[in-house]
C-alpha positions as CSV (number, residue, x, y, z in Angstrom):
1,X,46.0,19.2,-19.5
2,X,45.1,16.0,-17.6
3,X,41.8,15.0,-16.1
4,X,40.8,13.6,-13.1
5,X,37.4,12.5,-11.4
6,X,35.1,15.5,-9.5
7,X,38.6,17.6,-9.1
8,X,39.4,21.1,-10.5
9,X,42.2,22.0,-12.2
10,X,42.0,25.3,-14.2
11,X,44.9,27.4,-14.5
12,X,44.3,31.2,-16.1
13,X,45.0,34.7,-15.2
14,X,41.8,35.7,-17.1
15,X,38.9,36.8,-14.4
16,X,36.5,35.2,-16.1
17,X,36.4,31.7,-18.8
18,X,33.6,30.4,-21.4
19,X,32.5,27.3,-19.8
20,X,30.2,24.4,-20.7
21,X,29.0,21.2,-19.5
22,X,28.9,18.3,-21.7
23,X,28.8,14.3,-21.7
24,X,32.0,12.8,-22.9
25,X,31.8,10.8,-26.1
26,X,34.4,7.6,-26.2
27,X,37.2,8.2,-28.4
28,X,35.9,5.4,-30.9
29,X,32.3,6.8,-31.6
30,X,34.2,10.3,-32.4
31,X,36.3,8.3,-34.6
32,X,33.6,6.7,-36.4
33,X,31.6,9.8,-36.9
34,X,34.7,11.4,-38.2
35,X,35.2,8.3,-41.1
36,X,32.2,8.0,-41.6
37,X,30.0,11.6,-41.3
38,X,32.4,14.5,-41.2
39,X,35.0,13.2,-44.3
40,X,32.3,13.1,-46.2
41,X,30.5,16.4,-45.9
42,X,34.0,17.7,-46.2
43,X,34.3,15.9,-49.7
44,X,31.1,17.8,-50.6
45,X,32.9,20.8,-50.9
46,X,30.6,22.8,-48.3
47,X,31.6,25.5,-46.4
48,X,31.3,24.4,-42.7
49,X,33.4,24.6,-39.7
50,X,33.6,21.2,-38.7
51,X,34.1,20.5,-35.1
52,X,37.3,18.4,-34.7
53,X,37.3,15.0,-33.6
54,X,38.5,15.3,-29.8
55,X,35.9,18.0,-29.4
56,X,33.0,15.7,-30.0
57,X,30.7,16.1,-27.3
58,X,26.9,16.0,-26.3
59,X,26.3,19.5,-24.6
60,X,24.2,19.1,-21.3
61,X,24.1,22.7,-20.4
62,X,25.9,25.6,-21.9
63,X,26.8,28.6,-19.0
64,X,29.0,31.2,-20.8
65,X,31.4,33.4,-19.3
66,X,31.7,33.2,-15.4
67,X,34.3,34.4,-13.4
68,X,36.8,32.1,-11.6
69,X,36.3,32.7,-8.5
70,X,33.0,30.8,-9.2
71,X,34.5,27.7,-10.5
72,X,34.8,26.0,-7.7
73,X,31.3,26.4,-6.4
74,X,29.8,25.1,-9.7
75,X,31.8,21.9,-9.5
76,X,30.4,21.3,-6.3
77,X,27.0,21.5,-7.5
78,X,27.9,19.4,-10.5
79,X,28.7,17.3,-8.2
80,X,25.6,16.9,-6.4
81,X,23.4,17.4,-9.8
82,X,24.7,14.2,-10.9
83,X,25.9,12.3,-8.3
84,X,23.2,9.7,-8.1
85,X,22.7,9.4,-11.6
86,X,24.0,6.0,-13.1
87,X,25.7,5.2,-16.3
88,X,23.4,4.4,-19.3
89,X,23.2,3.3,-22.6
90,X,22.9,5.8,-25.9
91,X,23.6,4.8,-29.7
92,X,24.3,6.7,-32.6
93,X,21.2,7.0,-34.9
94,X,22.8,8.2,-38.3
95,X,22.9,11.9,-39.6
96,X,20.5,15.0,-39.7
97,X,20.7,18.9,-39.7
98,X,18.8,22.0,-38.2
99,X,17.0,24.6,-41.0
100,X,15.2,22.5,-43.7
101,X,16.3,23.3,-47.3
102,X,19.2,25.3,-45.4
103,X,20.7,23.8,-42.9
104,X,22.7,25.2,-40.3
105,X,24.2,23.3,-38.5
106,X,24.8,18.9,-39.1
107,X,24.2,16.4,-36.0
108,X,24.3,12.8,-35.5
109,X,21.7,12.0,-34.0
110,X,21.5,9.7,-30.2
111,X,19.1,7.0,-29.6
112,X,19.1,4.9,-26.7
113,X,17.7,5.6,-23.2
114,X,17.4,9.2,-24.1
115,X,15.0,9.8,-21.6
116,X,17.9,9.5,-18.9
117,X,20.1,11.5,-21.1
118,X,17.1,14.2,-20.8
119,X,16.5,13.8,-17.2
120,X,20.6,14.8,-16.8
121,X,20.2,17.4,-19.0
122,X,17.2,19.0,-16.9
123,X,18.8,18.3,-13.6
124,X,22.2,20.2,-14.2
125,X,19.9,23.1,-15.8
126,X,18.0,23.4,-12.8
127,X,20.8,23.5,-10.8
128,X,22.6,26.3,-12.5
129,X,19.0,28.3,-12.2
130,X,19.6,28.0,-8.6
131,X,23.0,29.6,-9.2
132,X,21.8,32.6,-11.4
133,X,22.0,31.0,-14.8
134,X,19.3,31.5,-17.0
135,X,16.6,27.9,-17.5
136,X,17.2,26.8,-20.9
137,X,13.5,27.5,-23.0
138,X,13.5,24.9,-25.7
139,X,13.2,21.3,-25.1
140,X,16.3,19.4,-25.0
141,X,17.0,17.7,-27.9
142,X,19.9,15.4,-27.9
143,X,22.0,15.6,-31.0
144,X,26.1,15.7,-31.6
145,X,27.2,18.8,-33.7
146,X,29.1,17.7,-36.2
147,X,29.2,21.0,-38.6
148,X,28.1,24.3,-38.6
149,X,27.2,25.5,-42.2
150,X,28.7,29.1,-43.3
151,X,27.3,29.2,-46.8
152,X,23.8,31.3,-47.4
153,X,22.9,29.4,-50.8
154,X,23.7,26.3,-53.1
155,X,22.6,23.9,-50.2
156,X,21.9,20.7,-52.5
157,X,25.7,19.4,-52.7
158,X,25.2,19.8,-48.8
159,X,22.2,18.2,-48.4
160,X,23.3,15.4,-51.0
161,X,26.5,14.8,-48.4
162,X,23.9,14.5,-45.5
163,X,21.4,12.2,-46.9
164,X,24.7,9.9,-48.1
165,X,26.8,9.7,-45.2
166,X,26.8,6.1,-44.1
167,X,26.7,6.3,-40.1
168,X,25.7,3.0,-38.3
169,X,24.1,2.5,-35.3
170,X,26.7,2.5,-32.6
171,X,25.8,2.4,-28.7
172,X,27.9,3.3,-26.2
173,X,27.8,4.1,-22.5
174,X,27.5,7.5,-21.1
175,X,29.6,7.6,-18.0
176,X,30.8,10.8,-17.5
177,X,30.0,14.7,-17.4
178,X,32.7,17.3,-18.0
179,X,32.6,21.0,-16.6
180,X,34.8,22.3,-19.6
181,X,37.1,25.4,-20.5
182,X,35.7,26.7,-24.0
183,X,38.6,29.4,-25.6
184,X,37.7,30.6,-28.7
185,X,40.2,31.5,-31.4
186,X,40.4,32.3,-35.3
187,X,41.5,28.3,-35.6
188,X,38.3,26.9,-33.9
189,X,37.3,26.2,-29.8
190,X,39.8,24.8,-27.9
191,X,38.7,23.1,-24.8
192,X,40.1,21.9,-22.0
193,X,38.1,20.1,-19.3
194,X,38.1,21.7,-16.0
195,X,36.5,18.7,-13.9
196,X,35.0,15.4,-14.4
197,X,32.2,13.6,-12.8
198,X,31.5,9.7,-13.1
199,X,28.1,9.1,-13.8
């Protein structure tokens, strides 16, 4: 499926998709992460579902299911959420997981001007409050999910990968938002942008 800027183009039958909104990553950050983070957690023999390479994203607000007749209407106020918001600068800040001594799931963390990244974050939540979606409770936290874990014990190969993966710091500029399609099937997520909007 192609993409364009602040245009919708989903195509279903269903009455109602899983949808997210994330920040795109550029292709060669993914890459990097994926050479340099995910090949080597892999080599560690850990059981993980890693998320694949093109699915790299930041997420900015997750919605769930919602019906298509909505879609349209929540582009709109994507739209308007971020349409004064400028491009800025983030980095990649090497690797780090979620649940101590077990983790659960393995991020790269972003650096940068994270505070704008955090002000986007907020803005779009608000804005999908105002639409009947639910304000997120914790405080954002930018990270990249690289891996969830699956394994409930003999973490220390695991944590070995983690504290050895070599990921330099990388910036890159965050220019664009994605309203995305989210299909879940035994293989992974597939998804499949639904609009984009330039930052």
């Amino acid at each position: 499926m192609g993409r364009r800027k602040q245009g919708v183009q989903i195509m279903t039958n269903s009455q109602s998709i899983r949808t997210f909104i994330c920040l795109e990553i550029p292709e060669a950050i993914r890459e990097l992460i994926d050479e340099r983070a995910t090949k080597v957690l892999r080599k560690s023999g850990a059981r993980c579902s890693f998320v694949r390479p093109e699915n790299l994203h930041i997420t900015l607000k997750f919605l769930g299911d919602v019906e298509t007749s909505r879609i349209d209407n929540l582009s709109q106020e994507i739209v308007k959420a971020v349409g004064n918001t400028p491009s800025f600068s983030l980095s990649l800040e090497g690797v780090g997981s979620f649940g101590g001594k077990k983790p659960k799931v393995v991020w790269a963390a972003i650096g940068g001007e994270t505070e704008r990244l955090a002000e986007l974050a907020v803005t779009i939540d608000k804005t999908m409050a105002g639409k009947g979606f639910s304000r997120e409770r914790r405080r954002f936290k930018p990270h990249l999910t690289i891996a969830r874990v699956r394994q409930s014990e003999g973490f220390d190969r695991l944590i070995s990968a983690i504290e050895s993966c070599d990921l330099p710091r990388e910036e890159f500029t965050a220019n664009t938002v994605i309203f995305m399609k989210s299909t879940l099937t035994p293989a992974g997520s597939i998804y499949e942008p639904i609009a984009e909007f330039g930052l």
